[in-house]
N, C-alpha and C positions, 0 to 999 in steps of 0.2 A: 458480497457481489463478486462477480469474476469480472477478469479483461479476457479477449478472446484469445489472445498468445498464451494465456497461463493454460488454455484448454485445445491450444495448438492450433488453431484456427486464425481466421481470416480475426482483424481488430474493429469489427463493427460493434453499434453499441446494443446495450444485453436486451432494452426494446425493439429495436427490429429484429433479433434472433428471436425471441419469442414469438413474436408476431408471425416469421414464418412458420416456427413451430405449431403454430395455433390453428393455423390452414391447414394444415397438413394434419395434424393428429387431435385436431378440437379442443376446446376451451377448460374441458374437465383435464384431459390428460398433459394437457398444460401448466395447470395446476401441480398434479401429481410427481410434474417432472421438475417445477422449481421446489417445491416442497421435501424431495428427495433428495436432490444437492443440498440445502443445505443443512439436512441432516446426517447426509454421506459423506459429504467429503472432507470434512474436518468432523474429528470424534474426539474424546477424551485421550485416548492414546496421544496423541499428537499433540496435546499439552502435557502429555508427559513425556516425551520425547524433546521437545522445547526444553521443558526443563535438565536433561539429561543432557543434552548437548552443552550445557554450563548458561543458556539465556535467564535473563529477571523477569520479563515482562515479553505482552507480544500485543500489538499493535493491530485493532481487528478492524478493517475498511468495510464500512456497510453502506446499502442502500438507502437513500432517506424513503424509499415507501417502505420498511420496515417498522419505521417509527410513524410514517401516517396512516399503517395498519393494522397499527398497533401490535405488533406482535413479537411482544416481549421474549417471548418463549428463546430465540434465538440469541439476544445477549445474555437474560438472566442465566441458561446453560453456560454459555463461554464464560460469564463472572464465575457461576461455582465449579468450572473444571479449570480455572485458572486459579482460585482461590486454596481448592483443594490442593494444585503444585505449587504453589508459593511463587504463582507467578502476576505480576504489576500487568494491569490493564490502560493500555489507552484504546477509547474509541473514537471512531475516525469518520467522518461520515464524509464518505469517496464519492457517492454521487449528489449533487442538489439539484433541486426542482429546476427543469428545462436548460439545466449543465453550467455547472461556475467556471466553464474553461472551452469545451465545445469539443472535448476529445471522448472518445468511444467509451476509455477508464472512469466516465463521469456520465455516462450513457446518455450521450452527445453526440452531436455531427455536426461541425463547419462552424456556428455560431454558441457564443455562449449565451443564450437568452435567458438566461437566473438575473443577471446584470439590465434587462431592457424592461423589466416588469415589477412592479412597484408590489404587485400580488405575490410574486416568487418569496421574494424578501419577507414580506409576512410570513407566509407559510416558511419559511428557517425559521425566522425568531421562536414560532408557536412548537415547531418540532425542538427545539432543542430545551425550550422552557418545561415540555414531556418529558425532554431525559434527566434534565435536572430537579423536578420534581418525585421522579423514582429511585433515583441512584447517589443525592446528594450526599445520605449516610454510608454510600457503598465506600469502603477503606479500600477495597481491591483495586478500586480505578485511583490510577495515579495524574490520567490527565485528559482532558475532554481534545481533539482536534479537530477543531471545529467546520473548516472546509479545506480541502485536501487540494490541493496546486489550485488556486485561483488565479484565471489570466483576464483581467479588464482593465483599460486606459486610462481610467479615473482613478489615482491612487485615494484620494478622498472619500469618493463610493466607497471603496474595499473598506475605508477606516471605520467610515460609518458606518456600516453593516458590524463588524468589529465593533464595535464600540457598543451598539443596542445589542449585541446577543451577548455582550461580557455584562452589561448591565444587565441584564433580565435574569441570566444564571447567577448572577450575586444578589439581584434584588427577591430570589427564593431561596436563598440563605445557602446557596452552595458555595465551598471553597475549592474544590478541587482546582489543580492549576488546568489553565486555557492557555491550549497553543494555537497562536496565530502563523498562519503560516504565509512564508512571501508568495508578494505575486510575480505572475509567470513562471507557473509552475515552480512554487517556494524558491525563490531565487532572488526576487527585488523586494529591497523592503523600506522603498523611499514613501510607503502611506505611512511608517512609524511616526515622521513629522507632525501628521494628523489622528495618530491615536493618543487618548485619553491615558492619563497614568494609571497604573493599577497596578496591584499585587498580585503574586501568582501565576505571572504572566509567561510563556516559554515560546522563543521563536522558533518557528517551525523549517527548516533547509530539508531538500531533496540534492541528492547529487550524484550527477551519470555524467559527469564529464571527465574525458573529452565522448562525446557521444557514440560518433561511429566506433570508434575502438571500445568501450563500454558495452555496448549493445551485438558488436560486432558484425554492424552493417556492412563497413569496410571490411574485406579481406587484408590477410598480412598486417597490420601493423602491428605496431610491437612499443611498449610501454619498458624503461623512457626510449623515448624515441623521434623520430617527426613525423606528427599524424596534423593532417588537412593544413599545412604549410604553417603549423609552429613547433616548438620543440617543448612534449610535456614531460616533465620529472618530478620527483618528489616534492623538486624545490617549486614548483610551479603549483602543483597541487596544495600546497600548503600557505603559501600567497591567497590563492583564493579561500581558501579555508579561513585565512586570518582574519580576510575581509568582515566574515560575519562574528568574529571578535570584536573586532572594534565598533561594532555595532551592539554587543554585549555589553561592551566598555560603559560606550555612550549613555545607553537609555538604562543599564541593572537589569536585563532580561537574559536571562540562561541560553543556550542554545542546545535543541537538539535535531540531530539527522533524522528525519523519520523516515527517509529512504535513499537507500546505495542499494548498489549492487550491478552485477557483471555477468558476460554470459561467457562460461566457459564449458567449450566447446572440446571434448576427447577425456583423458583419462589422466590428465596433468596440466598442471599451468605451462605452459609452451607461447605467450602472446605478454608474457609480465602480468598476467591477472593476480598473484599472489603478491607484485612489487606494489600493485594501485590499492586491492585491501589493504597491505598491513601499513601504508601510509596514515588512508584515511581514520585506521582503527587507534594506529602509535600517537596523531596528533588527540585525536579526540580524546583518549586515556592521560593522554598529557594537560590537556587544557580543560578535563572534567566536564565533556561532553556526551552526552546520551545518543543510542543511535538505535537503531533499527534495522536490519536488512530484508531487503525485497528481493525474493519472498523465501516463504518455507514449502511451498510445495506448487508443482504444475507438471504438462507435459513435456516433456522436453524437445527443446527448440534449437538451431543452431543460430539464429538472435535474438535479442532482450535477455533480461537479467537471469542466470540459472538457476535455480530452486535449490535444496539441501536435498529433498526429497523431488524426484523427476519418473514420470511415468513413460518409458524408453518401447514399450512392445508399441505393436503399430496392426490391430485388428480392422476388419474392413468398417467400422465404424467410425474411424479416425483414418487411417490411408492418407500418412502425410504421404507427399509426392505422387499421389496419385492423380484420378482426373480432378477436375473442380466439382462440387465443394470438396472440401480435406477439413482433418479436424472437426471440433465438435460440432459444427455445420452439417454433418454427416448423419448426426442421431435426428436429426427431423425427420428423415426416410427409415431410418434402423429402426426407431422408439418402437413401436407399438411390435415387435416380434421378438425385438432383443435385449429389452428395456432390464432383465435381468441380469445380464452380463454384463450392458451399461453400467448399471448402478455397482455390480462389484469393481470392475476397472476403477471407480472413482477411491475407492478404501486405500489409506498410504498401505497396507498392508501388497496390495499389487506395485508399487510403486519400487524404485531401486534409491539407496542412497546413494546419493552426490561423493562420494567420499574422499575426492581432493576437497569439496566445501567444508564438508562434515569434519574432515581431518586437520582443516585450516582453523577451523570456527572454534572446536575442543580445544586446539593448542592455544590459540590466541584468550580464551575466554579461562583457562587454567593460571595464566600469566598474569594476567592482572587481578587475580584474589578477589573480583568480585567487583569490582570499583567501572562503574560507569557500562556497564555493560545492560544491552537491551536485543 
């Protein structure tokens, strides 16, 4: 599934972007048009490319109607073009029925109602007990992530939902490891209290702080520095980092990132964005942590996280800075005339590398011989 910033555009979720689509260019060409991302915009090249830049594995966020439409077709390709580069799979399933968080990235608006319906919660358990009865012999997947930043009040709920869908993938003989990840947006993990012990278990951390400077909402700040009236530095970053040590410590569960990253903006680190990676990258290689970066490719933006790969031309199809809509909002009007130039624009082969990322990520992923990297 996409966010709407990776495709340059406004961050609504990917159900109402069709929905207008579907007005405007009807139900069949609707079809044809999600059918064709996601056979376009990521292709085998680009797992080997992954692999090329020195990455183990890559981290694939999908849609749960995927899995209640059955349509296998979409992971079993990324297992054997990840399998074919010798790269480790986790899959990630970014959106849950009527949104475990209530943000656009989980094809959500305002409320998380996955958490208010006793029906939702069903349908996860029965979707994941799908995947684990297809993929339990798959050796490629190195780990299931089972819902992706959950934000609900009840650290209890969260546990118990936890706790029936780690039962149900063990109770059809799967081992693969299961990441839980904290709530509010992987970040608090006071339901561990109330989860069940098990094995194989890996905690799940997202980390964009300090945010405005991460994302780049703020102009000027500058890493270390003082950003939103404190003072962040290595040594600060690494405090909080330790935090989810000691929660390693506590319960024997691993930890890993399953998303960083920073938006860097020109044609050099000029704001500390290269001082904030090689922290997060030097502790985690230190304390034998796994991680992930967000992401490997989109259009480029001057906020949210930058891509490795970023698609920098600006045809009247997309027209950032132009009137409203901008960004992929724009192919609802373009599709049916220029649906073929859309679809090549999506190939990383139009696309430019990042090559302060690209140049940072080689060096750093060269250094460490292979140890903890994702």
């Amino acid at each position: 599934m996409w966010e709407g910033y990776i495709m340059g555009g406004r961050n609504i979720p990917e159900k109402e972007f069709l929905k207008e689509f579907s007005e405007v260019n009807g139900k069949e060409e609707t079809q044809k048009f999600s059918y064709l991302f996601k056979r376009k915009f990521i292709r085998e090249d680009d797992f080997k490319n992954i692999k090329n830049i020195g990455f183990n594995s890559i981290r694939i966020p999908f849609h749960y109607k995927i899995i209640e439409k059955e349509e296998w077709r979409w992971i079993d390709t990324a297992i054997k073009w990840a399998k074919k580069n010798g790269l480790g799979v986790i899959l990630d399933m970014h959106a849950l029925p009527e949104s475990q968080n209530g943000n656009w990235h989980s094809d959500g608006k305002e409320k998380p109602l996955f958490w208010k319906k006793k029906r939702n919660m069903e349908r996860f358990i029965v979707l994941w007990k799908k995947i684990a009865k297809r993929y339990k012999g798959e050796k490629q997947i190195v780990a299931y992530d089972v819902i992706n930043e959950p934000a609900v009040e009840n650290d209890r709920l969260l546990a118990d939902v936890y706790n029936k869908v780690i039962d149900e993938i063990r109770n059809i003989g799967d081992g693969h490891y299961i990441i839980v990840e904290g709530n509010y947006w992987a970040t608090d993990f006071k339901f561990l209290k109330f989860l069940k012990k098990n094995k194989r278990i890996i905690l799940g951390v997202h980390f964009y702080q300090p945010m405005n400077f991460v994302f780049n909402i703020k102009r000027d700040l500058k890493f270390p520095g003082k950003i939103d009236g404190e003072i962040w530095n290595r040594k600060k970053l690494r405090t909080i980092l330790s935090n989810y040590l000691r929660l390693r410590d506590l319960h024997g569960y691993p930890i890993h990132i399953g998303e960083f990253g920073i938006n860097v903006w020109g044609n050099r680190f000029s704001r500390g964005e290269g001082e904030w990676l090689d922290e997060i990258i030097d502790f985690s290689a230190k304390e034998g942590i796994g991680w992930s970066y967000w992401c490997y490719k989109k259009v480029a933006t001057p906020v949210f996280p930058s891509a490795i790969y970023e698609y920098n031309e600006n045809p009247f199809w997309l027209e950032r800075g132009g009137d409203a809509p901008e960004g992929y909002e724009r192919y609802i009007f373009y599709w049916k005339r220029f649906k073929r130039r859309i679809v090549k624009s999506w190939s990383t082969s139009e696309f430019s590398k990042h090559n302060i990322l690209l140049g940072f990520f080689r060096s750093k992923l060269r250094q460490k011989n292979g140890k903890n990297r994702h």
